[in-house]
C-alpha positions in Angstrom: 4.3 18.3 46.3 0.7 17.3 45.8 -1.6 19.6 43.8 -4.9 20.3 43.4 -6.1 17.9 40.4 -8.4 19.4 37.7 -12.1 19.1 38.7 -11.3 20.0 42.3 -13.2 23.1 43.9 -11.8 26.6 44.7 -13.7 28.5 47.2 -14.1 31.8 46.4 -14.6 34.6 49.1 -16.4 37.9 47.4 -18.1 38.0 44.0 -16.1 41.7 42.1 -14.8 41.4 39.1 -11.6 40.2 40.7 -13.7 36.8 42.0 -15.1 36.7 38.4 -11.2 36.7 36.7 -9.8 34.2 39.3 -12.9 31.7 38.7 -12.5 32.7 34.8 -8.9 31.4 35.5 -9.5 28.7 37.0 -12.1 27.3 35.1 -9.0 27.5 32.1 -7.0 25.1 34.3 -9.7 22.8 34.9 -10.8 23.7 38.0 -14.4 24.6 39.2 -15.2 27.6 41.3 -17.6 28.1 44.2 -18.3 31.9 45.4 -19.0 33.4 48.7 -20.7 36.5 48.6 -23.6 38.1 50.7 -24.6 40.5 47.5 -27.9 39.4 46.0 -25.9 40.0 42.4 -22.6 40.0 41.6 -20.0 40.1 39.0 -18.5 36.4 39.7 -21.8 34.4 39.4 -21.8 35.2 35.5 -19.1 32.7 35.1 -20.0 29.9 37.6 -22.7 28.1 38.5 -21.8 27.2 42.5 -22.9 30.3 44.7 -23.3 30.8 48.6 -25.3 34.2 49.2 -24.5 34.7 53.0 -22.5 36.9 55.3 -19.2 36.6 55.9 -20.2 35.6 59.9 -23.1 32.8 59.0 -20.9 30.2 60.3 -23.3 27.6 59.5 -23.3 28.9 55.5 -18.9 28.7 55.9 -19.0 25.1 57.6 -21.3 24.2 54.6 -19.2 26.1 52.2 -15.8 24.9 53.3 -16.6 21.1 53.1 -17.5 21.5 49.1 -14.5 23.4 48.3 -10.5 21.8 48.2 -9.3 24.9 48.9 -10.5 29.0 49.7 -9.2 32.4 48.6 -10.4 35.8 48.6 -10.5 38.6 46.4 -10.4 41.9 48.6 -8.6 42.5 51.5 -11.8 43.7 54.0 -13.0 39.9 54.7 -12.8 39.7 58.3 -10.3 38.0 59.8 -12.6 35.6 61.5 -13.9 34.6 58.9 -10.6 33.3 57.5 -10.0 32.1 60.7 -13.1 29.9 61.0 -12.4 28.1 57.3 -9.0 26.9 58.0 -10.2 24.6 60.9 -11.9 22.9 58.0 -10.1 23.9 54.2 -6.9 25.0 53.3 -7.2 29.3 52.9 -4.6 30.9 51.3 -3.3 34.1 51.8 -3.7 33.5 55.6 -5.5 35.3 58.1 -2.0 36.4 59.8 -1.7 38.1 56.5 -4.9 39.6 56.4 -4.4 40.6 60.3 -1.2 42.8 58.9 -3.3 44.7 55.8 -6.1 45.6 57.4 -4.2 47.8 59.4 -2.3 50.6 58.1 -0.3 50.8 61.7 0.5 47.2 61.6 1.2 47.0 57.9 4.0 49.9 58.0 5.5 48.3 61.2 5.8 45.2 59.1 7.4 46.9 56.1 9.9 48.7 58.7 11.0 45.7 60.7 12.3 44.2 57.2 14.0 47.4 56.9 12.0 48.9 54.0 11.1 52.3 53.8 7.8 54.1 54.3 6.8 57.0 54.3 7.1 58.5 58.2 4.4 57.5 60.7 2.5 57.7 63.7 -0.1 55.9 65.2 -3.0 58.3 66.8 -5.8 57.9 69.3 -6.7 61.2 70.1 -6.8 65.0 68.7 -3.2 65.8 71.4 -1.2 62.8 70.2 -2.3 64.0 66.3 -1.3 67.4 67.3 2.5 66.0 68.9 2.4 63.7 65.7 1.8 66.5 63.3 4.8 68.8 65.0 7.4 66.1 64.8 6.4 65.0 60.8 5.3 68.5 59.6 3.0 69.3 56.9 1.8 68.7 54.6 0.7 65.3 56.1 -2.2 62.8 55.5 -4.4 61.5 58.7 -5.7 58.0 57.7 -8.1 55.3 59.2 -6.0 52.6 60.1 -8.7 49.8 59.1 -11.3 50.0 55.9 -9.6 52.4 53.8 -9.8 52.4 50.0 -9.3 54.5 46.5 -8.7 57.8 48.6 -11.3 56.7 51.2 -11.0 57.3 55.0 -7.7 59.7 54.7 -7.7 63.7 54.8 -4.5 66.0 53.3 -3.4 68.6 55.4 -1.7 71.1 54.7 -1.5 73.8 57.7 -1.5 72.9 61.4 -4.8 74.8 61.6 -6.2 71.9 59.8 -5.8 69.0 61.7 -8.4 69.7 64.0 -11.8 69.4 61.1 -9.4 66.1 59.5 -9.9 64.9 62.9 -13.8 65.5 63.0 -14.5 64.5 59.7 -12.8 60.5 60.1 -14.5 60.6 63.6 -12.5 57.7 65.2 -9.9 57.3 67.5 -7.8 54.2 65.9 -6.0 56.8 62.9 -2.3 57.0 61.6 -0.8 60.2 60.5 1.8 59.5 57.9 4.2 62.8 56.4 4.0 63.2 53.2 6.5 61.3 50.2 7.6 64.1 47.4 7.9 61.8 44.6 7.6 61.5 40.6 6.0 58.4 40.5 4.0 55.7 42.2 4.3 51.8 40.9 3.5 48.7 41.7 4.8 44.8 41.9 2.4 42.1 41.8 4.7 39.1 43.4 3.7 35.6 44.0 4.5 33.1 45.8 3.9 28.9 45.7 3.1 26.6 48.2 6.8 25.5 48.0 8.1 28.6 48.5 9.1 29.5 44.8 8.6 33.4 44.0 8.2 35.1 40.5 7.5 38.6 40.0 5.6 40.3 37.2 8.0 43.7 36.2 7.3 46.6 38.3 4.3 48.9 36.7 3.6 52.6 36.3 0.3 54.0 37.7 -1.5 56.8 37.5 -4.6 57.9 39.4 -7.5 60.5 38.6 -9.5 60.7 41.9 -7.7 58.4 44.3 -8.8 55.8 42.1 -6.2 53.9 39.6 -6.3 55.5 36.2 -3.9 53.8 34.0 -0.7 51.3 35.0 2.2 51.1 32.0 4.7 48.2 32.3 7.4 48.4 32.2 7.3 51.1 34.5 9.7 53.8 33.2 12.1 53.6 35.5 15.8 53.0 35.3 17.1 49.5 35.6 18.3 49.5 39.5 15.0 50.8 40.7 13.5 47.9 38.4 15.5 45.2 40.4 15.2 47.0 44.0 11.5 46.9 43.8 11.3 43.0 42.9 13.5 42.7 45.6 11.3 44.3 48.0 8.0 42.8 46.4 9.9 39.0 47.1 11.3 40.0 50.4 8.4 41.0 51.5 6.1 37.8 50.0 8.9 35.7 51.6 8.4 37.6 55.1 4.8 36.9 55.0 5.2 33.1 54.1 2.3 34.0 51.7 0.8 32.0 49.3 -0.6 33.3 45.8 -0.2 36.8 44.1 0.3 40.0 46.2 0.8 43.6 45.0 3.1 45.8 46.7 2.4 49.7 45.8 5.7 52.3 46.5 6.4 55.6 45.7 9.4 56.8 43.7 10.8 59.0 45.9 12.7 62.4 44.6 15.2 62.0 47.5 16.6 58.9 49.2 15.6 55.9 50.0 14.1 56.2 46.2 11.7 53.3 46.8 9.3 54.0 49.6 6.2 51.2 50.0 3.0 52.7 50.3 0.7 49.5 50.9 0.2 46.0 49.8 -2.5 44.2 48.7 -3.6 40.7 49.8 -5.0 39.8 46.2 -4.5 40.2 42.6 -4.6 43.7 42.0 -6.2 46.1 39.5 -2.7 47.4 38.6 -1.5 43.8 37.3 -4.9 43.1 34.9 -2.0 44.2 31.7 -1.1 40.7 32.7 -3.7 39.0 30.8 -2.6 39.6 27.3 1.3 41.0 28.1 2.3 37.6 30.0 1.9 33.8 29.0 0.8 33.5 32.7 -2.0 36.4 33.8 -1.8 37.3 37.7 -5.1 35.7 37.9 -4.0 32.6 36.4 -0.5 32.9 38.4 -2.8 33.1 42.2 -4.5 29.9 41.2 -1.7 28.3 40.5 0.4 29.1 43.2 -3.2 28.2 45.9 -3.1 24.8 44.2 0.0 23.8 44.8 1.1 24.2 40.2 4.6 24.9 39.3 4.5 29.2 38.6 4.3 30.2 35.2 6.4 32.8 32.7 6.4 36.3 33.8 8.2 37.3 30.9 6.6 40.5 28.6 5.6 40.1 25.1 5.8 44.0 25.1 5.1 47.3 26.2 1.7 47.1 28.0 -1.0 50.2 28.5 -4.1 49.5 30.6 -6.6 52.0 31.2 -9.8 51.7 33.6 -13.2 52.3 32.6 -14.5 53.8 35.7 -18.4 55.1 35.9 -19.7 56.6 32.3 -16.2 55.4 30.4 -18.1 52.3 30.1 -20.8 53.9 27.2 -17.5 54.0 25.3 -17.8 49.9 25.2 -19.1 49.2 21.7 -16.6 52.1 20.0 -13.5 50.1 21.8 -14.9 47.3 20.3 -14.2 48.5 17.0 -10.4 49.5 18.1 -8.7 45.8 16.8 -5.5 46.8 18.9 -7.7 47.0 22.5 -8.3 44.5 24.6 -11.6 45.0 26.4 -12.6 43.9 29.3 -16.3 44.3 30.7 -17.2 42.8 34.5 -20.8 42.8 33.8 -22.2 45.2 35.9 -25.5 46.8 34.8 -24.8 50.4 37.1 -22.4 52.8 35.9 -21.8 54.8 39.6 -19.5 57.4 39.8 -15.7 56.1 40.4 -17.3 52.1 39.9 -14.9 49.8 38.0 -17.1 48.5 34.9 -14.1 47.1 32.9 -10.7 48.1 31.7 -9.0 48.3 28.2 -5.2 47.3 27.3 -3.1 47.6 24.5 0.6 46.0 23.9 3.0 48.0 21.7 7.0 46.9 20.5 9.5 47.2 23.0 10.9 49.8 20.3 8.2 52.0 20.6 7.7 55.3 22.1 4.6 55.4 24.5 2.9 58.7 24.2 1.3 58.3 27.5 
């Protein structure tokens, strides 16, 4: 199959620090990188030099965009559809808008999941306080009501635990396209970041371990400490579902660990490389970031294999001050996105270590 020769263009939709690892990527393949971003600054034009600032509607910015680009991606899930939609009259876009169409809804994205006959937690999709109210009877508390669209680290979702409850959740989202989902007892949440290529092969990083402080991903350990079943029943589900999806490039798929059956319960994927798979950079000969450009240009997959035991740990907000002592750890690998604001709950960089197989993680 034909692939995209070094030199050629990737067209890059949004400028995070996701956008700046995938142009970082490509650039070490030989590739070039143009970004799409309506921020007046951004993480991603630190590392190349071919930048569109517009909105993601200016169709006459995309029509100019698309013919200097060989083929587009995107690094969050929110671009609108139509936007996808427009650029593949004119370039190649991969993942593609169906996919996008399925993520952006929670509804649509558990239907999905269920039709392939993986679990979820139970659902129901809500349009008004009476149907949360039925919802809520049938699935019990505690519960969680979500937005169905626009949701992110804990954003747009309310716990509640009492009937008495429901009624403020239902104020405070204020919208009448929700989905009330029961509530998963579990010991663990991880993640697969799968990916597919444009011929259809599939590799699969090993599952990871993540913990959150705030909604918002903490620190992900692979391998995830699991036992060796649940390690192959989540790859299965990560390529089943990739495979599904006819997707192309690196997906995560997040699941709980369930305490009672089924053990392995998805929770939501992700469209993109993921901030739970960034330990692939230094634990993998192939990094997810380098894996999603390979599989959009149409490269032969690369090694998935560990080197060893990998711990990655955010620095969210204020963690970032602790930069320049890191530095000084010769074991961390440090990893700063170049943003001058440290905000409460902002990614500003993350940190990972590898350790022997043998070794005990006290973490």
């Amino acid at each position: 199959m034909q692939h995209l020769v070094p030199g050629s263009v990737i067209g890059i939709l949004g400028g995070g620090q996701l956008g700046r690892m995938l142009a970082m990527a490509a650039a070490q393949l030989g590739y070039r990188s143009h970004v799409f971003c309506p921020d007046a600054k951004f993480p991603a034009d630190q590392v190349t030099g071919l930048v569109t600032r517009a909105e993601y509607g200016d169709q006459a910015a995309l029509r100019s965009f698309a013919g200097s680009v060989d083929v587009v991606t995107y690094e969050f899930e929110n671009i609108p559809v139509e936007t996808v939609e427009f650029l593949s009259t004119n370039v190649p876009v991969y993942p593609s808008a169906k996919v996008l169409e399925i993520s952006q809804d929670r509804l649509h994205e558990k239907d999905f999941v269920n039709q392939l006959g993986i679990a979820t937690a139970d659902y129901a999709g809500v349009s008004s306080l009476e149907e949360a109210r039925v919802a809520l009877e049938k699935l019990g508390c505690p519960a969680v009501l979500k937005t169905r669209r626009l949701g992110y680290d804990g954003k747009g979702q309310v716990m509640i635990r009492t009937p008495e409850e429901l009624e403020a959740a239902w104020q405070k989202l204020n919208s009448d396209q929700l989905i009330l989902e029961g509530f998963v007892s579990f010991d663990k949440e991880i993640s697969v970041i799968a990916a597919r290529g444009r011929d259809g092969e599939i590799r699969c990083f090993t599952p990871a371990e993540n913990r959150h402080k705030n909604h918002i991903l903490d620190t992900s350990i692979a391998p995830a400490r699991i036992d060796e079943a649940l390690h192959k029943e989540a790859v299965a589900i990560g390529s089943r579902m990739i495979e599904a999806l006819n997707y192309v490039g690196v997906m995560a798929v997040e699941l709980f660990v369930s305490t009672d059956a089924p053990r392995l319960r998805v929770n939501e994927i992700a469209p993109r490389v993921h901030n739970s798979g960034h330990w692939t950079l230094e634990a993998c000969a192939t990094s997810q970031f380098e894996q999603h450009i390979r599989a959009i240009c149409g490269l032969p997959l690369g090694g998935v294999e560990l080197y060893g035991q990998a711990v990655m740990t955010n620095l969210i907000g204020e963690d970032i001050r602790d930069y320049e002592q890191l530095m000084q750890d010769p074991a961390a690998n440090v990893h700063h996105y170049g943003k001058i604001e440290a905000r409460p709950g902002r990614k500003m960089g993350h940190v990972t270590r590898l350790y022997d197989f043998s070794e005990k993680l006290d973490v």
